[in-house]
N, CA, C and O atoms as a Tinker XYZ file with bonds, in Angstrom:
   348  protein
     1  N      9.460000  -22.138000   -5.048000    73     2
     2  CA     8.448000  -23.159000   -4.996000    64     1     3
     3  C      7.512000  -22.872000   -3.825000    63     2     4     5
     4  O      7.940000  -22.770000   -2.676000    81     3
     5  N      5.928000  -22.714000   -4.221000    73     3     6
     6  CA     4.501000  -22.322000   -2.915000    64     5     7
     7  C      4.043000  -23.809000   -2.379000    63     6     8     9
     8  O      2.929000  -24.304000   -2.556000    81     7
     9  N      4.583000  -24.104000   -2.040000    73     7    10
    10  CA     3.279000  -25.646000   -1.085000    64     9    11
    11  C      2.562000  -24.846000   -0.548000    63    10    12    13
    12  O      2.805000  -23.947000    0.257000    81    11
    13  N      1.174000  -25.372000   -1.257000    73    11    14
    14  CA    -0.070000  -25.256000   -0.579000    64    13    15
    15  C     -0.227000  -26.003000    0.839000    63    14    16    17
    16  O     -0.271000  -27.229000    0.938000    81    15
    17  N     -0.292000  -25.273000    1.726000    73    15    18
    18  CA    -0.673000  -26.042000    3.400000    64    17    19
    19  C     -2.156000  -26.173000    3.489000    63    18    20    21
    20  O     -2.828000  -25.147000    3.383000    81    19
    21  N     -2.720000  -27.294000    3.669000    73    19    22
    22  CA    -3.960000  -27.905000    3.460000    64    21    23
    23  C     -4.772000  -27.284000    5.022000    63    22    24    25
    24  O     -4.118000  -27.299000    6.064000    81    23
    25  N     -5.889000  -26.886000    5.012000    73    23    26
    26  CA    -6.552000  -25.983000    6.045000    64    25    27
    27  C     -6.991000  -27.370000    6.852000    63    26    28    29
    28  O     -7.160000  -28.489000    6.368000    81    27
    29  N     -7.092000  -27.038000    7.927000    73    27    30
    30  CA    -7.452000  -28.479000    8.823000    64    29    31
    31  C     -8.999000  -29.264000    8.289000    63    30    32    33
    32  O     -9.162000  -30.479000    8.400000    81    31
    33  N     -9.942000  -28.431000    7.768000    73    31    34
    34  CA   -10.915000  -28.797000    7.420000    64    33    35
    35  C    -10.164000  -30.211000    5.875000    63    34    36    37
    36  O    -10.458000  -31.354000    5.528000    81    35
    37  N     -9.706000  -29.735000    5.683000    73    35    38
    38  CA    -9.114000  -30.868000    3.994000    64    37    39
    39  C     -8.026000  -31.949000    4.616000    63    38    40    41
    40  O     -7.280000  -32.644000    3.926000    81    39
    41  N     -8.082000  -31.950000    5.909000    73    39    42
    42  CA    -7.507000  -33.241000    5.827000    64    41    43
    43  C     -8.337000  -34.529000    7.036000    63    42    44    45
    44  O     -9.156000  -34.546000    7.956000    81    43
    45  N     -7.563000  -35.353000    6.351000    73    43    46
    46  CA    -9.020000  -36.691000    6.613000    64    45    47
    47  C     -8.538000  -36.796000    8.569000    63    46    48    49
    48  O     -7.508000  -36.716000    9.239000    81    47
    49  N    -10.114000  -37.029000    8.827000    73    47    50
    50  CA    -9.889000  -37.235000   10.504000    64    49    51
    51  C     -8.737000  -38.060000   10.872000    63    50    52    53
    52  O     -8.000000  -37.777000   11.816000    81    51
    53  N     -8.587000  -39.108000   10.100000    73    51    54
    54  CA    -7.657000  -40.122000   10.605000    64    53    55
    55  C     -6.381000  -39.124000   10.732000    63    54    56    57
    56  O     -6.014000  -38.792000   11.859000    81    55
    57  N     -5.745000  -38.675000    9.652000    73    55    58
    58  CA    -4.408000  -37.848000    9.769000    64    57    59
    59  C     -4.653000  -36.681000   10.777000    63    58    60    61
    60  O     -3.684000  -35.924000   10.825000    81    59
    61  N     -5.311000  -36.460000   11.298000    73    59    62
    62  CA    -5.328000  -35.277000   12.524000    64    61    63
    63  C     -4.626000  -35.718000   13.684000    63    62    64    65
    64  O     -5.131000  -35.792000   14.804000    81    63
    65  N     -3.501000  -35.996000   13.403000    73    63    66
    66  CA    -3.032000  -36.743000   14.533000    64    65    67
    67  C     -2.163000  -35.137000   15.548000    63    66    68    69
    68  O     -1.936000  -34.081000   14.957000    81    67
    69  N     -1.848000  -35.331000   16.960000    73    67    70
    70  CA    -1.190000  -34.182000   17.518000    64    69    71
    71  C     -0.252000  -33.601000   16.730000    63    70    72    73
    72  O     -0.389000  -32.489000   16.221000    81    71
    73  N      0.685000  -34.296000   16.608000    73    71    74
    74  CA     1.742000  -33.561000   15.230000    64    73    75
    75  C      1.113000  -32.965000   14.356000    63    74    76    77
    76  O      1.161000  -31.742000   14.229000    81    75
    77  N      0.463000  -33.697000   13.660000    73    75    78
    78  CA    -0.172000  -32.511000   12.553000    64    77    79
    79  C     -0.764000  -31.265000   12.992000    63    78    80    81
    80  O     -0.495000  -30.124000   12.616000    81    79
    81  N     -1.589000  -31.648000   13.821000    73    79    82
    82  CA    -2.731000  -30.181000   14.517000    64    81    83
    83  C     -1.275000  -29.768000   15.205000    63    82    84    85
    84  O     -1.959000  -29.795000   16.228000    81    83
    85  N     -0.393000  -29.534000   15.495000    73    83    86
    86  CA     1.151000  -28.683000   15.967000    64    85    87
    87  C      1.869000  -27.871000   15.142000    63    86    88    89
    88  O      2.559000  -26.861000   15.279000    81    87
    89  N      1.317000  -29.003000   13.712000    73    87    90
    90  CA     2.376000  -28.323000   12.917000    64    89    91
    91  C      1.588000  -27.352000   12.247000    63    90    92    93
    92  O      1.995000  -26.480000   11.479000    81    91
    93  N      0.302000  -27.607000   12.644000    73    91    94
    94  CA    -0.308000  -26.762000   10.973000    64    93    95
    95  C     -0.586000  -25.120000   12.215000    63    94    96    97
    96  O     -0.880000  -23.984000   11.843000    81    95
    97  N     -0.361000  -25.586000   13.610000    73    95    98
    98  CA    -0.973000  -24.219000   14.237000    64    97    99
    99  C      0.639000  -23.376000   14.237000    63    98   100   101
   100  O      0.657000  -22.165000   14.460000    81    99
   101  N      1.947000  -24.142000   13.968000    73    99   102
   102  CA     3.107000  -23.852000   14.052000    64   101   103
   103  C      3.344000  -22.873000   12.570000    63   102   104   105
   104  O      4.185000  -21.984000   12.429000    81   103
   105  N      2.628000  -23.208000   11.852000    73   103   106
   106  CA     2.707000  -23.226000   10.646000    64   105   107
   107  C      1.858000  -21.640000   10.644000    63   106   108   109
   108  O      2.469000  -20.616000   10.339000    81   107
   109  N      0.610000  -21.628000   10.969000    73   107   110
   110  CA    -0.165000  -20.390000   11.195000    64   109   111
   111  C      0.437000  -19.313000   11.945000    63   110   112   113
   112  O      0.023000  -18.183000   11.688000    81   111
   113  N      1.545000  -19.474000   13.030000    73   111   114
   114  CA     2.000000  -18.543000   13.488000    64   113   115
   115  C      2.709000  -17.769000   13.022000    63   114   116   117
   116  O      2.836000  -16.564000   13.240000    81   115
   117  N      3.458000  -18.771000   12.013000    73   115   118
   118  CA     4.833000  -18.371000   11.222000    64   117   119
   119  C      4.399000  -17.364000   10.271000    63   118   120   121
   120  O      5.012000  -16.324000   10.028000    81   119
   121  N      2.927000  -17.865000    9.567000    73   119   122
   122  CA     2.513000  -17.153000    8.396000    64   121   123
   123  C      2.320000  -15.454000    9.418000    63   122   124   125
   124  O      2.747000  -14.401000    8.947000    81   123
   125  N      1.812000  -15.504000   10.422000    73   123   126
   126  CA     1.266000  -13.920000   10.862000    64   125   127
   127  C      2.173000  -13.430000   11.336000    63   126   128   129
   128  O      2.078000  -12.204000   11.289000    81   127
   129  N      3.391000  -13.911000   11.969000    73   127   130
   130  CA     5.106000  -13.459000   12.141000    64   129   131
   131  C      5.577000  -12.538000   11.174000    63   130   132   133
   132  O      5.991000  -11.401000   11.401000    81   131
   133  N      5.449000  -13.327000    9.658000    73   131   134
   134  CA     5.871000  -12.953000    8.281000    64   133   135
   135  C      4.894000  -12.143000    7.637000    63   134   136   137
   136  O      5.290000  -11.564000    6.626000    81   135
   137  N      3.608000  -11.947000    8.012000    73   135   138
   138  CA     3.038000  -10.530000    7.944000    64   137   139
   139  C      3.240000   -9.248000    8.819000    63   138   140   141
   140  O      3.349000   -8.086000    8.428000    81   139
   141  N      3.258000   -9.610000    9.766000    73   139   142
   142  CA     3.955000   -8.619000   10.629000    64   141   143
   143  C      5.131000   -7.980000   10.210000    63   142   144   145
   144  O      5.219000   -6.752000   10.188000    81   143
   145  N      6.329000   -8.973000    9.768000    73   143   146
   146  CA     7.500000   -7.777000    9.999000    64   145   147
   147  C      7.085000   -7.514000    8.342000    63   146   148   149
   148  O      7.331000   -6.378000    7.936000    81   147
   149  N      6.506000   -8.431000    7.407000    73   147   150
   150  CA     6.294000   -7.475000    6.195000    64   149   151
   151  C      5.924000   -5.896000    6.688000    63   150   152   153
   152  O      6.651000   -4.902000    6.661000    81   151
   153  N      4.614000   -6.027000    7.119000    73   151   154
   154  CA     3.735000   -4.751000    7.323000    64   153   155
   155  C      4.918000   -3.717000    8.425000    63   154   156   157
   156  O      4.694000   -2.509000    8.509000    81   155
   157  N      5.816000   -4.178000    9.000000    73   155   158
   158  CA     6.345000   -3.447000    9.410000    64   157   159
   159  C      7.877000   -2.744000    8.739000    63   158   160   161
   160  O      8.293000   -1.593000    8.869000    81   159
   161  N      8.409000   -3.746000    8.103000    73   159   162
   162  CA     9.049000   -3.499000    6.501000    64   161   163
   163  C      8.650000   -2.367000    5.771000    63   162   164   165
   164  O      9.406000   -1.409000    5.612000    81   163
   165  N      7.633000   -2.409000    5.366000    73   163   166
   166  CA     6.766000   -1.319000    5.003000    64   165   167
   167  C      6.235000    0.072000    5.913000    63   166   168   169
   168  O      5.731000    0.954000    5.217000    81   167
   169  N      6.271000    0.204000    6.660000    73   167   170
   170  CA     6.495000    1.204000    7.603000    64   169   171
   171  C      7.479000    1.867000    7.730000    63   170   172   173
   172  O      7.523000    3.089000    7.592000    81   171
   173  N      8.649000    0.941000    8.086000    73   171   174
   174  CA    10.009000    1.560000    7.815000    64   173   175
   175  C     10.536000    2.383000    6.601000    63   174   176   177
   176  O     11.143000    3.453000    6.628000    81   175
   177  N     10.035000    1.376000    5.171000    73   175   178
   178  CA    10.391000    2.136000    3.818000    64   177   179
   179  C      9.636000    3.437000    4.013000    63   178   180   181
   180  O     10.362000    4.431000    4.042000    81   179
   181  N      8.168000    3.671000    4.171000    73   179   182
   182  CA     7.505000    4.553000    4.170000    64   181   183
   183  C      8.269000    5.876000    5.224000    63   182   184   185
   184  O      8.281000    7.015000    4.757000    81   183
   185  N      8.747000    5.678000    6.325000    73   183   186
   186  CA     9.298000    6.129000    7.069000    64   185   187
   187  C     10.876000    6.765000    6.110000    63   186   188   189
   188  O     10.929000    7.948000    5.774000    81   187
   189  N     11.694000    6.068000    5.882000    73   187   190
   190  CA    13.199000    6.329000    5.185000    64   189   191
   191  C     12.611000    7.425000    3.965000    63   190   192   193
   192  O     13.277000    8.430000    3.716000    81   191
   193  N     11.593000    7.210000    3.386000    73   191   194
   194  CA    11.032000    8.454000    2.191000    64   193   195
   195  C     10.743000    9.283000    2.563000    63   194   196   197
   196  O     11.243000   10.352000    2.214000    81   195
   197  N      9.496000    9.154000    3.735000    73   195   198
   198  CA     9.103000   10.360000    4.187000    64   197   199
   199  C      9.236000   10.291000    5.621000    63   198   200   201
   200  O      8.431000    9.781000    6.400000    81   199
   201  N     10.831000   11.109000    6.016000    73   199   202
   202  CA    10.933000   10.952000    8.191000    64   201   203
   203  C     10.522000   11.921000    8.575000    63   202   204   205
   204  O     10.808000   13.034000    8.134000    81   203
   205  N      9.852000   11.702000    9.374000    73   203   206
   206  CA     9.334000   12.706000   10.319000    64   205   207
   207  C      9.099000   12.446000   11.712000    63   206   208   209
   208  O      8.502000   11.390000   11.921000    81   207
   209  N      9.417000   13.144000   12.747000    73   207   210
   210  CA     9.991000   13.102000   14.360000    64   209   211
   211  C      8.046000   12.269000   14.751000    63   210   212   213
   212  O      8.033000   11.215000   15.388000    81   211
   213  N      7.293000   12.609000   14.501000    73   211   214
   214  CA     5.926000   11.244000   15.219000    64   213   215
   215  C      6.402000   10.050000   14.831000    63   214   216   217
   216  O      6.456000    9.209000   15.728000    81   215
   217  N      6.925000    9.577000   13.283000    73   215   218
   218  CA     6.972000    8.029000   12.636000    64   217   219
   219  C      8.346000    7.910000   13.659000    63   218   220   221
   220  O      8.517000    6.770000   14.091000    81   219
   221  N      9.288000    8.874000   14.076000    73   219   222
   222  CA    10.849000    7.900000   14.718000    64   221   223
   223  C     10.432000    7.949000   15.924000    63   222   224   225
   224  O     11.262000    7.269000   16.529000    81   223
   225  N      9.606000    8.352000   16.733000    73   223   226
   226  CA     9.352000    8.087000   17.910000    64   225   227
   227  C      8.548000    7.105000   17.965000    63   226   228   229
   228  O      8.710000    6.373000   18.941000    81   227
   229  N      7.746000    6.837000   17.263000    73   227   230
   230  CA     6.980000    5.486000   16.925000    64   229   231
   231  C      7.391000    4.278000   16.800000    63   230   232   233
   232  O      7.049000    3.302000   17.468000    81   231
   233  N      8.366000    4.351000   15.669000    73   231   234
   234  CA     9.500000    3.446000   15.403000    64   233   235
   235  C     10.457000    2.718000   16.674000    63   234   236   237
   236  O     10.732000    1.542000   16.912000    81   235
   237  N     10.786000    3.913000   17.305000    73   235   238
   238  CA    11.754000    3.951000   18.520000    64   237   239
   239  C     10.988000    2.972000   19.401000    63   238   240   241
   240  O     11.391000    1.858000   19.736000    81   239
   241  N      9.764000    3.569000   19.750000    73   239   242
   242  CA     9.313000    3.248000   21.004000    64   241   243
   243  C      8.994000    1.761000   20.496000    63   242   244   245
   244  O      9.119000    0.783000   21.232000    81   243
   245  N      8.694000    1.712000   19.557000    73   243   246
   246  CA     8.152000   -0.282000   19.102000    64   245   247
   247  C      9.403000   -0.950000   19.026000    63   246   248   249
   248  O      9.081000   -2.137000   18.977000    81   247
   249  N     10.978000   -0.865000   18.975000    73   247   250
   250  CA    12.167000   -1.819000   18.074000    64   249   251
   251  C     12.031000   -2.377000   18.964000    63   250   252   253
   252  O     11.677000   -3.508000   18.633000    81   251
   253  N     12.121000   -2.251000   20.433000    73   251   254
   254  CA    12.374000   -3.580000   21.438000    64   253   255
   255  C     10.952000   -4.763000   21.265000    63   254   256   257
   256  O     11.110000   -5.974000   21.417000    81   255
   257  N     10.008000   -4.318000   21.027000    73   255   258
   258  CA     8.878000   -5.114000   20.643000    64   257   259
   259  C      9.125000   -5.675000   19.606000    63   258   260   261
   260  O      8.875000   -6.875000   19.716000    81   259
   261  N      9.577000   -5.350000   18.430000    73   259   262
   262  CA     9.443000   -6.084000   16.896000    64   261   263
   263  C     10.723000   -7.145000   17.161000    63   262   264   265
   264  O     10.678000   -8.346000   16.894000    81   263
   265  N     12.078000   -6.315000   17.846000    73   263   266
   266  CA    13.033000   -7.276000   17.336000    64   265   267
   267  C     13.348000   -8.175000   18.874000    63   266   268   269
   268  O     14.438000   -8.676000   19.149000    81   267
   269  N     12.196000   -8.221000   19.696000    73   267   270
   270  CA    12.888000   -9.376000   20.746000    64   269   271
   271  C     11.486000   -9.979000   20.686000    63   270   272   273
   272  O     11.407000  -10.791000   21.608000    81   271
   273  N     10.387000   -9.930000   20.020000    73   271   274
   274  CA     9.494000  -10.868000   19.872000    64   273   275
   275  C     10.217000  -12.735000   19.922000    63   274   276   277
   276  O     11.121000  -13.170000   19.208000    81   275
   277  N      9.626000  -13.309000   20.742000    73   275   278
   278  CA     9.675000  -15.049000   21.122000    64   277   279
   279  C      8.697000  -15.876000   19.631000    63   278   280   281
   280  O      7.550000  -15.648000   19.246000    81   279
   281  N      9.152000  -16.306000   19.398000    73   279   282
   282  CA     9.091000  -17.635000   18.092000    64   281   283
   283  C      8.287000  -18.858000   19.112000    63   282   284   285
   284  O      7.863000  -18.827000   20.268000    81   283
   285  N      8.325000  -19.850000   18.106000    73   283   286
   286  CA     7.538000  -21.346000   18.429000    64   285   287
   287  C      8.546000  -21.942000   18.852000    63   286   288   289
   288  O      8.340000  -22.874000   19.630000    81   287
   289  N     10.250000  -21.533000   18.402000    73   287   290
   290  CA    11.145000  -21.720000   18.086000    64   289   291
   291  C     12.493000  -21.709000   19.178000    63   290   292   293
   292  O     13.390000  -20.867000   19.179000    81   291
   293  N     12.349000  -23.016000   20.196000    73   291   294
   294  CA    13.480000  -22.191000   21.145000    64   293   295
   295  C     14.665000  -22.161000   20.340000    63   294   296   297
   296  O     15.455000  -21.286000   20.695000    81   295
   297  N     15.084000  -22.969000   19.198000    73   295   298
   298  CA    16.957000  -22.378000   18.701000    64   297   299
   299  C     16.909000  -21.085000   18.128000    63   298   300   301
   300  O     17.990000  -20.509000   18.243000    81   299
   301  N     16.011000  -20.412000   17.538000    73   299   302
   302  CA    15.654000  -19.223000   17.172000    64   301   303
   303  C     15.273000  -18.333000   18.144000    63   302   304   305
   304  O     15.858000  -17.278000   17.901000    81   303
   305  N     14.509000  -18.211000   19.235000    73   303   306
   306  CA    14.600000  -17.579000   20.872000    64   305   307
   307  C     15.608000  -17.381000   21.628000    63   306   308   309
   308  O     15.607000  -16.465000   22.450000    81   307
   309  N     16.723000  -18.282000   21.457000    73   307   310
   310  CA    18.272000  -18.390000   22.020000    64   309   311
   311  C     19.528000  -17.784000   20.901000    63   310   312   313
   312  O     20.736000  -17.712000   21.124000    81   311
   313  N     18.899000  -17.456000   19.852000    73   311   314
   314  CA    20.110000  -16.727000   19.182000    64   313   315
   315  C     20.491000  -15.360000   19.810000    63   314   316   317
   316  O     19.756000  -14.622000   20.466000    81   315
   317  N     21.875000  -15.164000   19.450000    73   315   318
   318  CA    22.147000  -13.932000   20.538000    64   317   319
   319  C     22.519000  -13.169000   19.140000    63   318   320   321
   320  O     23.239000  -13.862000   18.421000    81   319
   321  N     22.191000  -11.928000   18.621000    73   319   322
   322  CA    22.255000  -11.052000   17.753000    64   321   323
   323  C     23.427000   -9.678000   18.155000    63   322   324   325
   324  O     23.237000   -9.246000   19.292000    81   323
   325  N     24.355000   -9.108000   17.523000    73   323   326
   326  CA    25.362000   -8.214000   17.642000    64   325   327
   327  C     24.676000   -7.246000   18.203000    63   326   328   329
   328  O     23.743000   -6.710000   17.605000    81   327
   329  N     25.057000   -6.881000   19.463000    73   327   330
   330  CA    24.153000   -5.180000   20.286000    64   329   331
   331  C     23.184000   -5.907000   21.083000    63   330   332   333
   332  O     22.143000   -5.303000   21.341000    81   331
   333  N     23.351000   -7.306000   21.605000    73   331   334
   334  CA    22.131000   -7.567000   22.217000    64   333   335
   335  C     23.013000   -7.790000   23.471000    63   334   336   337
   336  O     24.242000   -7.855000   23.438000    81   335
   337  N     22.071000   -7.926000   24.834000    73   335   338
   338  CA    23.125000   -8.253000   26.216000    64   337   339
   339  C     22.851000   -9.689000   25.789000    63   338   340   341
   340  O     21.861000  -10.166000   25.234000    81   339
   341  N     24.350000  -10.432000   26.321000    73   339   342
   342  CA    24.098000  -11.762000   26.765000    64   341   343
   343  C     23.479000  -11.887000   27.811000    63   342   344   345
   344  O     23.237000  -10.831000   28.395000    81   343
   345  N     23.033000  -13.055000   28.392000    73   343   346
   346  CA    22.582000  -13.258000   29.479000    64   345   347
   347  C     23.785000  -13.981000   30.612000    63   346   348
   348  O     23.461000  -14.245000   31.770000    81   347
């Protein structure tokens, strides 16, 4: 199921309340999060078909960037993942 998320312009001044303008910019982040690791999803496949030592050094040098990226989200910022240091 797609719910359409209504662009700030389509909704009436009155409902612009802080929550809403939070959620809908909460909402925008999430969407370019979920293009990101798509487009980077896709890098990887492209990579596993065709490896070659520039794409794994590439790869290499970005994983600490892709996979410790910070969320909107502190219970999702505080998950501790297998191979990660605790703090």
């Amino acid at each position: 199921m797609t719910v359409q998320i209504p662009r700030i312009s389509g909704i009436p001044e009155a409902e612009r309340t802080p929550l809403v303008l939070i959620l809908l910019e909460a909402i925008a982040q999430l969407r370019e999060e979920v293009q990101l690791l798509k487009d980077e999803i896709a890098r990887l496949k492209e990579y596993k078909e065709l490896p070659d030592d520039q794409k794994k050094i590439r790869i290499e040098s970005q994983f600490d960037q892709i996979f410790t990226r910070q969320t909107c989200f502190a219970n999702t910022n505080s998950m501790y993942f297998p191979g990660e240091k605790k703090d």
